[in-house]
C-alpha positions in Angstrom: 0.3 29.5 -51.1 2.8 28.9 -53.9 5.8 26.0 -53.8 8.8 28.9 -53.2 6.5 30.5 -50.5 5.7 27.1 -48.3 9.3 26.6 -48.5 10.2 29.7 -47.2 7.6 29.6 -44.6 7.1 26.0 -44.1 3.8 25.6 -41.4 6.1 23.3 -38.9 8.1 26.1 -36.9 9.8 23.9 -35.0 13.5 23.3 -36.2 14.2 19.6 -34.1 11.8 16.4 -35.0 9.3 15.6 -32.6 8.7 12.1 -31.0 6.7 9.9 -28.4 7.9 7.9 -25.5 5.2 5.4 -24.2 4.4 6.1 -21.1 6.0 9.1 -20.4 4.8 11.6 -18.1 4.6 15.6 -17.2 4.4 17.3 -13.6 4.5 21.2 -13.6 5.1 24.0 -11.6 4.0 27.9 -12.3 7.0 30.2 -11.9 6.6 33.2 -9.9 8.8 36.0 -9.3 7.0 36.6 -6.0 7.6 33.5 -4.1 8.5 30.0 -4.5 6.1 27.1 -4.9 7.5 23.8 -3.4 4.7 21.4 -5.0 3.7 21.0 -8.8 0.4 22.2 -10.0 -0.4 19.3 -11.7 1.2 16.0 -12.1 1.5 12.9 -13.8 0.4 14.3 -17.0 0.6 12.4 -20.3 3.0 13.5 -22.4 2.0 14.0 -26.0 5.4 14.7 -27.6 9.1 16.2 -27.2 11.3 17.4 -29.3 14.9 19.1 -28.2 13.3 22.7 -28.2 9.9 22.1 -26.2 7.2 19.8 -25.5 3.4 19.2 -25.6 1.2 18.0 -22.9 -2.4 17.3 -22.3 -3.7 18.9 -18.8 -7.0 19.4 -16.5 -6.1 23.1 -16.6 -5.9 26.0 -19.3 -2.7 27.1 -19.3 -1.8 30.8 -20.4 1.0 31.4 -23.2 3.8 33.3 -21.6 3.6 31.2 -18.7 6.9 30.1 -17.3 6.9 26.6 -16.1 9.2 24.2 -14.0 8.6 20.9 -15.7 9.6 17.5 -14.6 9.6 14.7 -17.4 9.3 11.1 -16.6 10.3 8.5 -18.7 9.7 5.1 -17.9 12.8 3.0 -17.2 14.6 6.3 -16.1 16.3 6.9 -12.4 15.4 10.2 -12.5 13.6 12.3 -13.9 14.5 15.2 -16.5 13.9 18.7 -14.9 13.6 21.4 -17.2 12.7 25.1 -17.2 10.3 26.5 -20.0 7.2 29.1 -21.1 4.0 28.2 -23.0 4.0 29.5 -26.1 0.3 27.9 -26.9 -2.4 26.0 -25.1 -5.8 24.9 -26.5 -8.5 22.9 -26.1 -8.2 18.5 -26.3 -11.0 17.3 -28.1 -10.0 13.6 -27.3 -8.9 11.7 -24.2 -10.0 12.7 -20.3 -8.0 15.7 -20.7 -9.7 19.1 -21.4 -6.7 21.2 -22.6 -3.0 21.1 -24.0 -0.3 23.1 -24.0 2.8 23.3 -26.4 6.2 24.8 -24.4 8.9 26.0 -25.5 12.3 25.4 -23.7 14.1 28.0 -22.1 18.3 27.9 -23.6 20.6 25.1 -22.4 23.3 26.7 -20.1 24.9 27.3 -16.7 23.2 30.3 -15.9 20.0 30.8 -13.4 16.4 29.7 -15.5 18.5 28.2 -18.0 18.5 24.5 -18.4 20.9 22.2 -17.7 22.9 21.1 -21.0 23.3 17.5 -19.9 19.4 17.3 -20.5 20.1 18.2 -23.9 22.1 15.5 -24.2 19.7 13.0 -22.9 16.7 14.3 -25.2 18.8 13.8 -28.1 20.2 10.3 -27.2 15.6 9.7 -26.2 15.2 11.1 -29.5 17.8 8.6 -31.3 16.0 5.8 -29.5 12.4 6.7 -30.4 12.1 8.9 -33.3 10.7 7.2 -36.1 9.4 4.5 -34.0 6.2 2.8 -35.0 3.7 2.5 -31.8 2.1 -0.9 -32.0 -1.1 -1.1 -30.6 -1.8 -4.3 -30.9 0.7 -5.2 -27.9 -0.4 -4.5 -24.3 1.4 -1.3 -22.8 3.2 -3.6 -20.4 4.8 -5.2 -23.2 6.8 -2.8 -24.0 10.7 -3.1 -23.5 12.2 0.3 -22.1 16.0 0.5 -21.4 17.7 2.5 -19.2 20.7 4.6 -19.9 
């Protein structure tokens, strides 16, 4: 592809910087217009980066793009977690770790209305991604080590 092309169409679609938080974790709900589900699908699932439009996630189960999804995202050192409303736009297989699959999602809009999210979590991925973008992961330190401040 020539230099003016790539630039035009540049391979990373997303527009916002992705990042890691140690330790953080995703539980997830299917949306359904038929009924309600009270309990998550799966939970407690390692979170393998955020950005202020979506996420991705590792998982025990194949997730279908156009899924809509009620995610909750723990962050260690947090009150509460972040609850936020989304659709998959990808899933594939994980080659590495314990989990089979993974699964990029994209976040529905910030706003008041129903299905929307809540633009005060906006506000909190962007101050999360002030605090850890660009931050190195050291390995060499035990995960315990780790100094996580709450807000």
């Amino acid at each position: 592809m020539s230099k003016v092309l790539s630039q035009v169409y540049p391979s990373e679609k997303r527009i916002s910087q992705r990042f890691k938080i140690p330790g953080a974790t995703v539980s997830y709900r299917k949306e359904t217009w038929l009924f309600k589900r009270k309990s998550f699908n799966e939970e407690f699932l390692p979170l393998q980066d955020l950005s202020r439009g979506g996420l991705r996630f590792v998982s025990q189960k194949r997730l279908n793009p156009g899924c809509k999804l009620c995610i909750q995202l723990s962050i260690p050192g947090e009150r509460a977690p972040l609850t936020l409303f989304g659709q998959v736009r990808w899933s594939a297989s994980n080659k590495t770790g314990n989990y089979p699959y993974e699964a990029g999602v994209q976040f529905n809009v910030y706003g008041e209305k129903k299905s929307q999210n809540y633009p005060g979590n906006l506000v909190k991925i962007i101050s999360l991604e002030q605090k850890f973008a660009g931050q190195e992961l050291d390995l060499t330190v035990p995960p315990d080590e780790y100094d996580i401040e709450s807000s």
